[in-house]
C-alpha positions as CSV (number, residue, x, y, z in Angstrom):
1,X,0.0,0.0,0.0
2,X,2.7,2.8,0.9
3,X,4.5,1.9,-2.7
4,X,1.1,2.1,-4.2
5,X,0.1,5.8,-2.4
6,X,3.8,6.9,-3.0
7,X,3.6,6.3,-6.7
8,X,0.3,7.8,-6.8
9,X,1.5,10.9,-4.8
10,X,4.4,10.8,-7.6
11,X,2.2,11.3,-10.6
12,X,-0.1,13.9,-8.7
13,X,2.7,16.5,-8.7
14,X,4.0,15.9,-12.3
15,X,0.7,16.8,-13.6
16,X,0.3,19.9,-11.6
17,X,-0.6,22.9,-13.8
18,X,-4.1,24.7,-14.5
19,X,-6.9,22.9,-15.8
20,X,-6.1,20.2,-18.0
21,X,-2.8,21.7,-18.9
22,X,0.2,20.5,-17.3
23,X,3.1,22.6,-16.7
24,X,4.7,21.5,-19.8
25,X,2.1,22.8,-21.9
26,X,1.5,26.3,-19.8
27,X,5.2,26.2,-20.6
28,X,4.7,26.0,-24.4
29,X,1.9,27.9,-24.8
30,X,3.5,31.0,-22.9
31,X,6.6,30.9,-26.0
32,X,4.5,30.4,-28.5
33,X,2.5,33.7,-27.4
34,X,5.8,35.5,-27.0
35,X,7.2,34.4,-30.6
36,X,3.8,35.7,-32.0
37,X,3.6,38.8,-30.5
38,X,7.3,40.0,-30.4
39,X,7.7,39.0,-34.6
40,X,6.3,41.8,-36.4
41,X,8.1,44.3,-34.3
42,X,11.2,42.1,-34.9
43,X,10.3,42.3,-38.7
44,X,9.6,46.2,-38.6
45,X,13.3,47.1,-37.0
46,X,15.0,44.7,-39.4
47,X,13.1,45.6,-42.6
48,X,12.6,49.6,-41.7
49,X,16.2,50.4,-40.4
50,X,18.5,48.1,-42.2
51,X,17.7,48.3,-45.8
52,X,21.0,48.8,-47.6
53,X,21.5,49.3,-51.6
54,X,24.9,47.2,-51.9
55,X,27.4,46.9,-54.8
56,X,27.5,43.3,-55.9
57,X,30.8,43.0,-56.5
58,X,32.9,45.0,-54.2
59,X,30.2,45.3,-51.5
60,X,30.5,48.7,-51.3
61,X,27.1,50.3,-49.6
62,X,24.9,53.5,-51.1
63,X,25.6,56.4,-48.9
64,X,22.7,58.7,-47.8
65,X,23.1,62.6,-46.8
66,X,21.4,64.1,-43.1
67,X,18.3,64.9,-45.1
68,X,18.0,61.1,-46.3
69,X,19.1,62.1,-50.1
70,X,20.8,58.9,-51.5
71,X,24.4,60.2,-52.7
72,X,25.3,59.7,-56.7
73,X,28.4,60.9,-58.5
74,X,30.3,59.5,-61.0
75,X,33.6,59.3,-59.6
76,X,34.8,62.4,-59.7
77,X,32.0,64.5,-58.0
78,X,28.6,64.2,-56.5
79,X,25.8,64.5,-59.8
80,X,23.0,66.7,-58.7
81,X,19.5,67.7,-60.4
82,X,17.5,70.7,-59.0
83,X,14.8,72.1,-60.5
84,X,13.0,71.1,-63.3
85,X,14.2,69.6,-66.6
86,X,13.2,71.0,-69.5
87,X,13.1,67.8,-72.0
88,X,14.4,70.7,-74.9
89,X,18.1,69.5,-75.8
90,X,20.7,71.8,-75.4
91,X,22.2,73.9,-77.9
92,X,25.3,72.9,-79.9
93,X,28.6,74.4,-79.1
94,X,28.8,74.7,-82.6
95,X,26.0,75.4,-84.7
96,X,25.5,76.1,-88.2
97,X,23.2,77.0,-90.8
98,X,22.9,77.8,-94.5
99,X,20.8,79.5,-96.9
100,X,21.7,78.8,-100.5
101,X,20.6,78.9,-104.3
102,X,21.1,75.3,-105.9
103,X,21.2,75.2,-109.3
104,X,21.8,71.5,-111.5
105,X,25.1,70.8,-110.5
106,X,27.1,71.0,-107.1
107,X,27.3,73.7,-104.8
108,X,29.1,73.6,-101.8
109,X,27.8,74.4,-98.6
110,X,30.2,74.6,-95.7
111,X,33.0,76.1,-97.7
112,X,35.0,77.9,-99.2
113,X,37.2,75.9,-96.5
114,X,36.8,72.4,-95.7
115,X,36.7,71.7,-91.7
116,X,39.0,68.7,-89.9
117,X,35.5,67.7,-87.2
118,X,32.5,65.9,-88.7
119,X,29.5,68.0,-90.3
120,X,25.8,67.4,-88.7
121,X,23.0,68.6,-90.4
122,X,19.2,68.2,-88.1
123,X,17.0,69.6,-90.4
124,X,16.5,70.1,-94.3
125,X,14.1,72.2,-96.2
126,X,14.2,72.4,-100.2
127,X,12.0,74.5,-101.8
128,X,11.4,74.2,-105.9
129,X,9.3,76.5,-107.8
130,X,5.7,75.3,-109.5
131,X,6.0,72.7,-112.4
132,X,9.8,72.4,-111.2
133,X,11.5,68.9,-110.5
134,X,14.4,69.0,-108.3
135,X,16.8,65.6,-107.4
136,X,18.6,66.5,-104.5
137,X,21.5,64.8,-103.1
138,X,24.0,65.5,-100.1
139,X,27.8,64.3,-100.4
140,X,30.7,64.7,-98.2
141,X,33.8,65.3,-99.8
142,X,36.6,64.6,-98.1
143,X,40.1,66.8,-98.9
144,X,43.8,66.8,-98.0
145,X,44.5,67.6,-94.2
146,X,46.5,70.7,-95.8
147,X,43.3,71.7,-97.8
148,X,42.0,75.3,-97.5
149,X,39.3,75.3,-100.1
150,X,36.6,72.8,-101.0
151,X,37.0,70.6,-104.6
152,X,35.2,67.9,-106.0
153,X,38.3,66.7,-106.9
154,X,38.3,64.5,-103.6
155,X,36.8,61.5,-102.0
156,X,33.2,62.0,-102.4
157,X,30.6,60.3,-100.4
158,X,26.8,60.2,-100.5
159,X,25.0,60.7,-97.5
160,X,21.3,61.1,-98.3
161,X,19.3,61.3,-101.7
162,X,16.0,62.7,-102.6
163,X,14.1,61.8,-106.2
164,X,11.3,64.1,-107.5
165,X,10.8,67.0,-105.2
166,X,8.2,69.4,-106.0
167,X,7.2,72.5,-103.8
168,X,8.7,72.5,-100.4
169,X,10.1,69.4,-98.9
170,X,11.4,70.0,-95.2
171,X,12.8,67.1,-93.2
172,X,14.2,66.6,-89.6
173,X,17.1,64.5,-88.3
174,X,16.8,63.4,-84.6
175,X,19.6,61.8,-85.1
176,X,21.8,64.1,-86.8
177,X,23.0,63.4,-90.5
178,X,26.4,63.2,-90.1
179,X,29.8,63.3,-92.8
180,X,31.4,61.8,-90.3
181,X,35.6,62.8,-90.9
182,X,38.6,60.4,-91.5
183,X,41.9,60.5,-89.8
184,X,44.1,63.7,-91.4
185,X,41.5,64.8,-93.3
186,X,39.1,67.5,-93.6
187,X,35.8,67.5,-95.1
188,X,33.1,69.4,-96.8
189,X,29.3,69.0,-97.5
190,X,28.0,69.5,-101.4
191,X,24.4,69.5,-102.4
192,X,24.5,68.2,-106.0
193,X,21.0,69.0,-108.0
194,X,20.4,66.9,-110.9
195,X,17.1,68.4,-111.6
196,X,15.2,72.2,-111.5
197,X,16.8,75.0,-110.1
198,X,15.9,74.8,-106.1
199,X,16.3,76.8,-102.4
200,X,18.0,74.8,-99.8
201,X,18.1,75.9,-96.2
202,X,19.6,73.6,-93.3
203,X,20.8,73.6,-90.2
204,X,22.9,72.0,-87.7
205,X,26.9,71.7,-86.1
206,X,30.1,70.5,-86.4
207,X,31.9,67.8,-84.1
208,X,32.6,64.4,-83.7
């Protein structure tokens, strides 16, 4: 009998808790709760406090100024933007422009000298009188480096071509219509007419 009420006194106190729970599972319930509860706070401080823009490679980390302004520069400076931008382009450092007669033949358009940089034309108009015909091309003629006048007596290149204008034919070059230049050598741009007597006006710069 006393083994029997000693065993039974035994088991009474492992299974002491509240309720039906034992201690054991008050134990687990109370770290479950605390797992639940503390985690999204956990979450928040990692997520809104360590978020870090990191080079791949090097693993060098974004930097960010007192006002929270992410730092960028290219190496040799810190880029900065204020204000608005304006999509208009800038103007050319260089531009040019020309008004000329073109009679059938060639005529010459960014002499008399020939220039060593590229020639860029961005827009075109050609006007031909009524019941006129006009054949337009553009050619860059490239000269000696020592050159100081233009001649067709040079490397001559076509760079755009236009059949059977009548009236007035204007035409824009987002991407500018370029010569291009060669090593050593300077250039020139020709309009050669092949048909009616016409007005050519253009614009654009040199470089490149």
């Amino acid at each position: 009998m006393q083994t029997h009420d000693g065993q039974h006194a035994k088991r009474r106190r492992e299974g002491r808790g509240l309720g039906p729970f034992t201690s054991g599972h008050l134990t687990i319930i109370v770290v479950t709760l605390v797992i639940v509860v503390a985690f999204p706070f956990a979450a928040f401080a990692v997520t809104g406090n360590n978020v870090f823009v990191t080079d791949p490679t090097s693993g060098t980390r974004a930097k960010v100024d007192s006002g929270g302004h992410v730092l960028v520069g290219d190496g040799s400076g810190a880029l900065t933007v204020d204000g608005t931008v304006a999509a208009r382009p800038s103007l050319p450092s260089t531009p040019f422009q020309f008004n000329i007669d073109a009679p059938s033949g060639g005529t010459f358009v960014s002499g008399p000298a020939p220039v060593l940089s590229a020639i860029n034309l961005t827009s075109l108009t050609i006007s031909v009188a009524a019941g006129f015909v006009a054949d337009i091309q553009l050619r860059a003629v490239f000269q000696s480096g020592s050159a100081t006048s233009c001649s067709l007596g040079g490397l001559s290149v076509p760079i755009w071509h236009a059949l059977n204008l009548t009236g007035n034919f204007t035409v824009s070059f987002p991407t500018p219509l370029s010569t291009g230049k060669s090593t050593n050598s300077k250039v020139c741009l020709d309009i050669y007419n092949s048909g009616d007597f016409a007005v050519v006006n253009g614009s654009g710069f040199f470089g490149g």
